[in-house]
N, C-alpha and C positions, 0 to 999 in steps of 0.2 A: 439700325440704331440700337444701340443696348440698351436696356430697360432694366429701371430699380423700383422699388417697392420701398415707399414710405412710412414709418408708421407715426404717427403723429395725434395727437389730442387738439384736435381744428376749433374749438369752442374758447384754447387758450394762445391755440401756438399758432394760428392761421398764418401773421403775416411774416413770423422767423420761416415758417414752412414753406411759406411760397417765394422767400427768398432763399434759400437752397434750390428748391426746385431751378428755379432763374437759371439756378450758378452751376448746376449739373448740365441745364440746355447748354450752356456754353461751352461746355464739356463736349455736345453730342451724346449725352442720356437724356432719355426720356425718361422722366418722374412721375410716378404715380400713385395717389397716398391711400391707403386704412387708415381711416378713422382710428381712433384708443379713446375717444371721448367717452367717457361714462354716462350711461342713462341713469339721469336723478331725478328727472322728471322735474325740475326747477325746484326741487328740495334742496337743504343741506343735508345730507345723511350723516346717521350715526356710525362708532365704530363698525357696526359690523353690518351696516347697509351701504359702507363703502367697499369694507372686501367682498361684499355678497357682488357690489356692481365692479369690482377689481375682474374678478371670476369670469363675468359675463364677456367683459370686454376683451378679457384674453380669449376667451375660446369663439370668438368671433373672429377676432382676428386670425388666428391663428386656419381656421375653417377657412374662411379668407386667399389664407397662403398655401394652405395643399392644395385650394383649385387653382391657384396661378403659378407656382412654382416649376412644372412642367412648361410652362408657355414663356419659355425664352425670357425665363429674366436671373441676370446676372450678379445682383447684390439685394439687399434688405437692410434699410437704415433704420434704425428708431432714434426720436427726437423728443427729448422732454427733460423737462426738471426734478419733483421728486416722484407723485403719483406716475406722472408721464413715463417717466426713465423706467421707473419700476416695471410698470406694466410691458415697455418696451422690451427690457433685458428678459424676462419672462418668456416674451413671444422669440426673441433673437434664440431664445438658449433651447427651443423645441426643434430648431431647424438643422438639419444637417449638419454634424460635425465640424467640417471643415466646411461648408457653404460661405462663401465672404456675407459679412453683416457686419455692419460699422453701426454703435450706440453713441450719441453726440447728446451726453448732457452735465446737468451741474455737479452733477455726485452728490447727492445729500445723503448717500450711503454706500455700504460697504460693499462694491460689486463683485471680490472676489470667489462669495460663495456661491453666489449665481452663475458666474463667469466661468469657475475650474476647468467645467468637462467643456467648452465650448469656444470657437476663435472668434472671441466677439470682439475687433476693435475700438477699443474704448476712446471718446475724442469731448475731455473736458472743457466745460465753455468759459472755465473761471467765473464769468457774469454769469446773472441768472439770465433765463429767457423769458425776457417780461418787457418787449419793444425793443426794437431794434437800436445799435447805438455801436461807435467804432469796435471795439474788441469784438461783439458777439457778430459782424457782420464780416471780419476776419476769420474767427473762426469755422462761421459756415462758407467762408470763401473755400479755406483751406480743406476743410472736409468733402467740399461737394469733388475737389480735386484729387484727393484721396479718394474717393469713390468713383472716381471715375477711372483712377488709375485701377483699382481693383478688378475695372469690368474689361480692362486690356485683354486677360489673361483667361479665362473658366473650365474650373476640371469639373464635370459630370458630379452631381450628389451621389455620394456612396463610393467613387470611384479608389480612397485610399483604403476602402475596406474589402481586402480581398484577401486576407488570410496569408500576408508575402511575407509576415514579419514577425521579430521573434522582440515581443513588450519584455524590457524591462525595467526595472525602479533602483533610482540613484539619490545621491545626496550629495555636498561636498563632499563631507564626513566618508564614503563611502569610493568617492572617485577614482582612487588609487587600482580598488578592483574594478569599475565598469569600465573605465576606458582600455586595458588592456585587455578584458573580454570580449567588448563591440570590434574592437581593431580585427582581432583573430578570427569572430563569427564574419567579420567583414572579408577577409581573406579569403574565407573556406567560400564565399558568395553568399553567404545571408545578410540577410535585411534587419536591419537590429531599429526599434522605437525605443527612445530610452525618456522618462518620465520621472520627476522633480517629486520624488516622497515625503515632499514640504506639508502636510495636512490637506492641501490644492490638487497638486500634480497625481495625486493616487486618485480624484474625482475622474480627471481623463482617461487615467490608465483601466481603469475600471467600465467606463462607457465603450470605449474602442475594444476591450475583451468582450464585454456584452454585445458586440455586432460583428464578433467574428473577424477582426482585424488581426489574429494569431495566431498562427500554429504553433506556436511553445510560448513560456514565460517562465523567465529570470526572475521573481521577485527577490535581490540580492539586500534591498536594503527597504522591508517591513517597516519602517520606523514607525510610518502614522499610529500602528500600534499604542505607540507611550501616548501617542497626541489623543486616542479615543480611550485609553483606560488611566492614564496617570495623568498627563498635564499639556498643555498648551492648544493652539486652534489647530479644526481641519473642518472639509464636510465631509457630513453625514453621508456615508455609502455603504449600503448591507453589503453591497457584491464586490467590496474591495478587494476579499480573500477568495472569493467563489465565483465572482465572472473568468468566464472561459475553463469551469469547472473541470472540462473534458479532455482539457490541451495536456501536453507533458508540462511539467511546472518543475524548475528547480527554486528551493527557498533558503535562504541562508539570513541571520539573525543581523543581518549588516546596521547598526546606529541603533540597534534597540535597547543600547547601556546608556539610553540619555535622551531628557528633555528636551523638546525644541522651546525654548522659551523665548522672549521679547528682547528688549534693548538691556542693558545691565540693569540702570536705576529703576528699571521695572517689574524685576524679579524681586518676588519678597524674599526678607531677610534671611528667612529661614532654611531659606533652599540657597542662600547662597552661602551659610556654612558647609556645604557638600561640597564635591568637589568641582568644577566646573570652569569653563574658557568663554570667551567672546567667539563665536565665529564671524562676525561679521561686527561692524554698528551696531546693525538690526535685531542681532538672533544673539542667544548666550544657549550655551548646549551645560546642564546641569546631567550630573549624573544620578543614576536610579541606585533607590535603595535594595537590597536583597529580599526583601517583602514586593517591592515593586515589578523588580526583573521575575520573583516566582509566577508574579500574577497574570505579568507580560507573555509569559512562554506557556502560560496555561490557556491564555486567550488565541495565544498563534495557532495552538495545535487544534482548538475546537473551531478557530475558524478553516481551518481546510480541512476539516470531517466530511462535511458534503462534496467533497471532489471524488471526480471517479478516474481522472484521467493519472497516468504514472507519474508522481511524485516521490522526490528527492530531497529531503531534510540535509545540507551542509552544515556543519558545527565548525568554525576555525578556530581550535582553542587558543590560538596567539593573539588574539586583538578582533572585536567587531565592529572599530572602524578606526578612522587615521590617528586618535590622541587615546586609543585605548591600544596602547602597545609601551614595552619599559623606556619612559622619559614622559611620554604623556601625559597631558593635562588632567586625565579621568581614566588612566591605566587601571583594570584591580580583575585580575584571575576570579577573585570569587565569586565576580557576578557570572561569569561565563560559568564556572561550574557549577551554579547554581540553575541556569537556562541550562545546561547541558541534562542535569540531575532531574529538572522537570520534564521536562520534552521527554528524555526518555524514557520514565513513567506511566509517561500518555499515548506517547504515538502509537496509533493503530499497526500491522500487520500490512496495511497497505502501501504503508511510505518509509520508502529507504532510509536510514539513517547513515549517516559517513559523517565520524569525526577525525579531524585533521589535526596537528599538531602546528599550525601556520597560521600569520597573521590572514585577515581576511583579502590582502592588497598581496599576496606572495600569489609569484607564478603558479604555486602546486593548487592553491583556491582556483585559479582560472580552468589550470586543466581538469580539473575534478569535474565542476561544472561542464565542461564539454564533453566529459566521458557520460554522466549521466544525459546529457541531452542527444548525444548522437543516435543512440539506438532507438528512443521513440522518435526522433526526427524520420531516420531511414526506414521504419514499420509507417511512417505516416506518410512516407512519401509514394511507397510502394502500394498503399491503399487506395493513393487518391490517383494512380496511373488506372 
């Protein structure tokens, strides 16, 4: 029988909890819960004797689950509303990468920064969890059957981290060149991981170089860059430029002539005298000023000074991403010679520089990049025979 691991706050969610369990038995999983109740000692605590007891609970838990995670069990749910949830996504986000763990709760907040580096299935209950009632009893119908399809299937913890694949960082803005890259690294028989440089997607790309999931990286399209030094969201990762310090690494400036910013009416005024597009609904991509982009290419270069491994600086002086080329929405040379004019300034002695005459989406961008990665590819391949 498959076995899951519940996590759950039993003081408020006892009988949501024991109906999912129910509905997993029906399934054929065995459900088995941790506790996330907080010891208050039948206080109300204050601000900070709540996150003191947040603390405890998580590393209880979590203790918890390195001594049962070896012992055949195939997912890890957490169940709760706002304390609950929280604590839950906490404990979900320590466990193995790709390990299945489904979080079923209200959302009273923003899980994506919790969530980035981590496959936490997210399963909103619309209601709150506070007595059972038709919607919320739906929901945990529904979830206990997703959970249970999950435990069909189980790959080993750690098993996608074995060093097969060559990480690299995309955007729409920048698709033009990673899709005819991955095609061709795909051809030649690599393994290409390619990762969403939305402020998010550089959380994972960055965890999976920190565990050794690559033997090279593409960093093609840096952008989070603008999002930690000029504008917009991301999280916080020191090792965004320096996990996998050691691997070969090609870098190229791909989206970092622009803002990732919110919906249109949500961008202040000011910035939307500049020049700038919709990419989506959701996103409006502003471009950087010259002050912006110097400070930009001043931070790129000091963030890959602690790499020891061969790196390669690409400059495509035709366009650094799809609406920065003639007709474009936020076309302008200058900024490019401006990142060009800085970076070469800085760069260390240890990192190649190649500037090209091509947008960043032209064939001669892809071959470039392959010419810089084959040679540490095949010194690294003939090491590890």
């Amino acid at each position: 029988m498959a076995r899951v691991l519940v996590l759950s706050t039993l003081n408020t969610k006892a009988e949501e909890t024991e109906y999912f369990l129910s509905h997993l038995a029906q399934h054929g999983v065995q459900g088995e819960v941790i506790d996330l109740a907080l010891d208050t000692g039948g206080k109300i605590l204050d601000g900070d004797g709540k996150l003191a007891a947040m603390e405890q609970a998580v590393a209880r838990a979590e203790a918890s689950l390195e001594a049962e995670l070896s012992d055949r069990v195939h997912a890890v749910v957490g169940l709760g509303g706002g304390t609950g949830g929280e604590l839950a996504l906490r404990v979900l986000s320590s466990l193995p990468i790709t390990f299945p763990k489904v979080l079923i709760t209200t959302l009273p907040f923003d899980p994506r920064f919790a969530a980035a580096d981590s496959s936490i299935v997210l399963v909103p209950t619309l209601a709150d969890i506070c007595g059972l009632n038709a919607t919320l009893r739906e929901v945990l119908e529904n979830a206990a059957a997703l959970t249970a399809g999950l435990c069909q299937t189980r790959r080993l913890p750690g098993v996608c981290v074995d060093e097969t694949s060559i990480g690299i960082t995309a955007l729409g803005a920048t698709e033009g060149a990673v899709g005819p890259l991955v095609e061709t690294l795909q051809g030649q028989g690599e393994e290409c991981t390619v990762f969403h440089s939305n402020g998010f997607g550089g959380a994972a790309f960055a965890r999976f170089a920190d565990r050794g999931a690559f033997k090279a990286i593409v960093d093609l399209t840096p952008h989070e860059l603008t999002r930690q030094h000029v504008g917009g969201i991301y999280v916080p990762r020191d090792t965004r430029f320096t996990a996998g310090g050691d691997l070969p690494r090609v870098i190229l400036p791909g989206a970092l002539n622009f803002m990732g910013l919110g919906q249109r009416d949500q961008v202040a005024t000011q910035l939307l005298e500049r020049q700038h597009y919709s990419h989506s609904g959701f996103f409006t991509h502003v471009q950087l000023s010259e002050d912006e982009m110097r400070h930009v290419a001043t931070e790129l270069i000091k963030a890959l000074l602690p790499n020891t491994g061969p790196t390669t600086l690409i400059v495509p002086m035709g366009g650094f991403s799809h609406q920065d080329m003639p007709g474009g929405a936020i076309e302008n040379p200058n900024l490019r010679e401006v990142f060009l004019e800085t970076a070469r300034a800085l760069l260390p002695n240890n990192i190649t520089l190649e500037v090209l005459d091509a947008h960043i989406s032209d064939p001669k961008v892809t071959s470039a990049i392959l010419s810089a990665l084959r040679p540490a590819l095949a010194q690294r391949k003939v090491s590890n025979v």
